[in-house]
PyMOL CGO cylinders between C-alpha atoms (Angstrom):
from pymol import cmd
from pymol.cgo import CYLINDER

trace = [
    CYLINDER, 95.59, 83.71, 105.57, 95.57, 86.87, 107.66, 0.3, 1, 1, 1, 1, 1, 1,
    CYLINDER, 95.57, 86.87, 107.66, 98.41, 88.65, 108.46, 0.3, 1, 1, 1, 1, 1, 1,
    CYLINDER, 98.41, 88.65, 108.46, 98.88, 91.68, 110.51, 0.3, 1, 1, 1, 1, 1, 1,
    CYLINDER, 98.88, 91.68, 110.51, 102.40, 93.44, 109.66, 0.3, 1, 1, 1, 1, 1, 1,
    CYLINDER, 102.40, 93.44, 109.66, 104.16, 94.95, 113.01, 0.3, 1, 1, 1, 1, 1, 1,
    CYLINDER, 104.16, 94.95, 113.01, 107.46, 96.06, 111.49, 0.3, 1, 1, 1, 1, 1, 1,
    CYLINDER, 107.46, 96.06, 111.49, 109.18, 95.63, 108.54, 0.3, 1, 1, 1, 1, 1, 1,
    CYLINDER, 109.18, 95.63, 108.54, 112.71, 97.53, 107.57, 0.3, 1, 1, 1, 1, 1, 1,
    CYLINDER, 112.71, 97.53, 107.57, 115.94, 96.67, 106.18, 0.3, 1, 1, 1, 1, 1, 1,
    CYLINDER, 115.94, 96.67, 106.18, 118.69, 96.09, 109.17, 0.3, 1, 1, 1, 1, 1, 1,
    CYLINDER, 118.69, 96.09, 109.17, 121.84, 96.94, 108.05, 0.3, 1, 1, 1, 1, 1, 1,
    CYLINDER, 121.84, 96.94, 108.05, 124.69, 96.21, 110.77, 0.3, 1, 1, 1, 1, 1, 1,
    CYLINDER, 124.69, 96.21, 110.77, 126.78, 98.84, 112.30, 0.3, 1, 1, 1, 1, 1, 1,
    CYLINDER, 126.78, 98.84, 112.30, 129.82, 98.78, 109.48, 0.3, 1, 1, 1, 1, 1, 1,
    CYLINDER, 129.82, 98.78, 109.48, 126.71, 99.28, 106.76, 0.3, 1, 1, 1, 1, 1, 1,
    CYLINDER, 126.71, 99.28, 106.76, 128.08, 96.30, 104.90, 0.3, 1, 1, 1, 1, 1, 1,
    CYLINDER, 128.08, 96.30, 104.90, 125.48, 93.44, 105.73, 0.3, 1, 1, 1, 1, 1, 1,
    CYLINDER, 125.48, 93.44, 105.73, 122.06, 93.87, 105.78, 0.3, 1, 1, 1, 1, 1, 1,
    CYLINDER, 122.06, 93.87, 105.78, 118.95, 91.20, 106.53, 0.3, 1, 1, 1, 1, 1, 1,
    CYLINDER, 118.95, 91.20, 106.53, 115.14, 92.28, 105.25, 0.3, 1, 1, 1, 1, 1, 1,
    CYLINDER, 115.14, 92.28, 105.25, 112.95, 91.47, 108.52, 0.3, 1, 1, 1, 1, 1, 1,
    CYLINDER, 112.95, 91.47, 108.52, 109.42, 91.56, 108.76, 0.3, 1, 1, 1, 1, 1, 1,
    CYLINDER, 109.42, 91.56, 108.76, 107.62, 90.23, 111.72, 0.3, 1, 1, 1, 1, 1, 1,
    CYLINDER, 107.62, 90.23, 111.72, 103.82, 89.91, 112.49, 0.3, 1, 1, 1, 1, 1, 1,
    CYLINDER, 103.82, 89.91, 112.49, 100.70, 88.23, 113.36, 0.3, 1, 1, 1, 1, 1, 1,
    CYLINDER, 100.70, 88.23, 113.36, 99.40, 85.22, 111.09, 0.3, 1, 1, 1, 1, 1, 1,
    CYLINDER, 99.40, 85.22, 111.09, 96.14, 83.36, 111.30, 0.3, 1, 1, 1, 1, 1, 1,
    CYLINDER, 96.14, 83.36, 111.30, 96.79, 80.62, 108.75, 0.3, 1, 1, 1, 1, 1, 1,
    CYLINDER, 96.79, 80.62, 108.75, 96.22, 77.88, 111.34, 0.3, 1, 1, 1, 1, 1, 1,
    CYLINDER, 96.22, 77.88, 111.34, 93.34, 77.70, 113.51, 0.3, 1, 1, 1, 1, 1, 1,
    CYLINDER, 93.34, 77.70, 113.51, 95.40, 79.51, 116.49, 0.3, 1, 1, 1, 1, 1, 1,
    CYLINDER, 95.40, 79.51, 116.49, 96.70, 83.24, 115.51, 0.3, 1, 1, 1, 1, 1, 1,
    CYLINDER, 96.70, 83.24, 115.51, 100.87, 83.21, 116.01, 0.3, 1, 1, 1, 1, 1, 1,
    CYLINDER, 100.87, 83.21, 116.01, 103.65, 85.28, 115.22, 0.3, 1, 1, 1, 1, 1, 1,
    CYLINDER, 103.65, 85.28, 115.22, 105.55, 85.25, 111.75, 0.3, 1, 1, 1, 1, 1, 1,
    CYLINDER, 105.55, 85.25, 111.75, 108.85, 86.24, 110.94, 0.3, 1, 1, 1, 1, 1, 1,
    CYLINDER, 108.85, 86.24, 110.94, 110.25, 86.69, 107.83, 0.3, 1, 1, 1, 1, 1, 1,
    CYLINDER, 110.25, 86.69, 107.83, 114.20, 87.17, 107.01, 0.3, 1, 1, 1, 1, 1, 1,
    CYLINDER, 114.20, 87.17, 107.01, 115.24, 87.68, 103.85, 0.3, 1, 1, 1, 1, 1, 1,
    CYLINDER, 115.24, 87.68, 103.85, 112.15, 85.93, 102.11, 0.3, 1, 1, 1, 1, 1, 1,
    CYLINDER, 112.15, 85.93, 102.11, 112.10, 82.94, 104.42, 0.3, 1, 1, 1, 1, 1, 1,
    CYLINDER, 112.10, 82.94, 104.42, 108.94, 83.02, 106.57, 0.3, 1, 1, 1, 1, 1, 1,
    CYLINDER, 108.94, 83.02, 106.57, 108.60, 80.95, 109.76, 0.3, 1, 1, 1, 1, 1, 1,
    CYLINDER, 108.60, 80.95, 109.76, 105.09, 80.91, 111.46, 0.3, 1, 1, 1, 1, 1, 1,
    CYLINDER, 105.09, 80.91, 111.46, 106.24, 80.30, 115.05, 0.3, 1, 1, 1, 1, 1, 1,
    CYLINDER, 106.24, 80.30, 115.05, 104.41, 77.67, 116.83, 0.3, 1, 1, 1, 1, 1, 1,
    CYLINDER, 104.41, 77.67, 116.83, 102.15, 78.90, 119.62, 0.3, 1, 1, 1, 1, 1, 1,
    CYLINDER, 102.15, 78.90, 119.62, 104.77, 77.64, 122.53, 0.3, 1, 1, 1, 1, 1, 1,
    CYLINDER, 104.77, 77.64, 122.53, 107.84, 79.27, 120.91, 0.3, 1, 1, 1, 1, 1, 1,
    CYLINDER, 107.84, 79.27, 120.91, 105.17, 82.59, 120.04, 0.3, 1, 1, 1, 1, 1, 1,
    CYLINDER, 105.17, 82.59, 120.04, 104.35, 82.85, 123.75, 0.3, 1, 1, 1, 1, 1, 1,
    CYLINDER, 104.35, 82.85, 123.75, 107.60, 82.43, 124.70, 0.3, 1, 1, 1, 1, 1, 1,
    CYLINDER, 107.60, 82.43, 124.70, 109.24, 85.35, 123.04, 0.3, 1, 1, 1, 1, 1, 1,
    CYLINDER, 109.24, 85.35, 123.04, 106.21, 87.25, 123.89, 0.3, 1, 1, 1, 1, 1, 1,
    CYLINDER, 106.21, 87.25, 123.89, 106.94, 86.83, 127.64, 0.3, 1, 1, 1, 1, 1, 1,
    CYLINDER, 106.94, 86.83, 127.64, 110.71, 87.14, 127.52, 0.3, 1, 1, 1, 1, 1, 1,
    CYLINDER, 110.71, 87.14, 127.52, 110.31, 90.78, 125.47, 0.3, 1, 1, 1, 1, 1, 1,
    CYLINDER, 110.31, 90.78, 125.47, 107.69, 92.03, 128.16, 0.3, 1, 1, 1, 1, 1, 1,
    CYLINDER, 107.69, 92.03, 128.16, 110.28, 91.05, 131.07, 0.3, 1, 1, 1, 1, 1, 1,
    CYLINDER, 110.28, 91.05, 131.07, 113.49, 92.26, 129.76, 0.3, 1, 1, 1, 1, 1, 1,
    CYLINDER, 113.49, 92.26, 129.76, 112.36, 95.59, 127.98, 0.3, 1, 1, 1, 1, 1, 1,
    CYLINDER, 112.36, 95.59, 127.98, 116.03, 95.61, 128.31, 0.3, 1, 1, 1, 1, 1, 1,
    CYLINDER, 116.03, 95.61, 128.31, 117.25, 97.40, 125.21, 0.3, 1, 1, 1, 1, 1, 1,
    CYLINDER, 117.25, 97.40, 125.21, 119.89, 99.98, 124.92, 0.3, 1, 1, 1, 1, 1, 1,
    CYLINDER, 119.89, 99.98, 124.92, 118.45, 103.26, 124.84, 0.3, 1, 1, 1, 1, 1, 1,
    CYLINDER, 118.45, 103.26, 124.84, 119.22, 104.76, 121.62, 0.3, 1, 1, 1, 1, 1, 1,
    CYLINDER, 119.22, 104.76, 121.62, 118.91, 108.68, 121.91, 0.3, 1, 1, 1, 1, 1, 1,
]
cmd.load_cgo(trace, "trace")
């Protein structure tokens, strides 16, 4: 399997007390490339519908907070 790593950090919330590892990516372990995510050592390999999906909705909204 190939992967190609996009980000992975550890997300700690805004009190500092909880945290979640998150990595997220591209996989080719099936014959179609899809995202992966992985929290806390669980990795999902999205299926291609649910990939394109959050693909699409992230290039529309571009809606986050602007963090200066």
């Amino acid at each position: 399997m190939a992967t190609t790593m996009y980000f992975e950090e550890t997300i700690f919330d805004q009190g500092g007390k909880q945290s979640l590892e998150v990595e997220l990516g591209r996989s080719s372990y099936y014959p179609e490339d899809s995202i992966y995510l992985t929290v806390d050592g669980k990795t999902v390999i999205m299926d291609r519908a649910t990939a394109r999906t959050l693909r699409e909705r992230y290039r529309r909204s571009r809606s986050l907070p602007q963090l200066d």
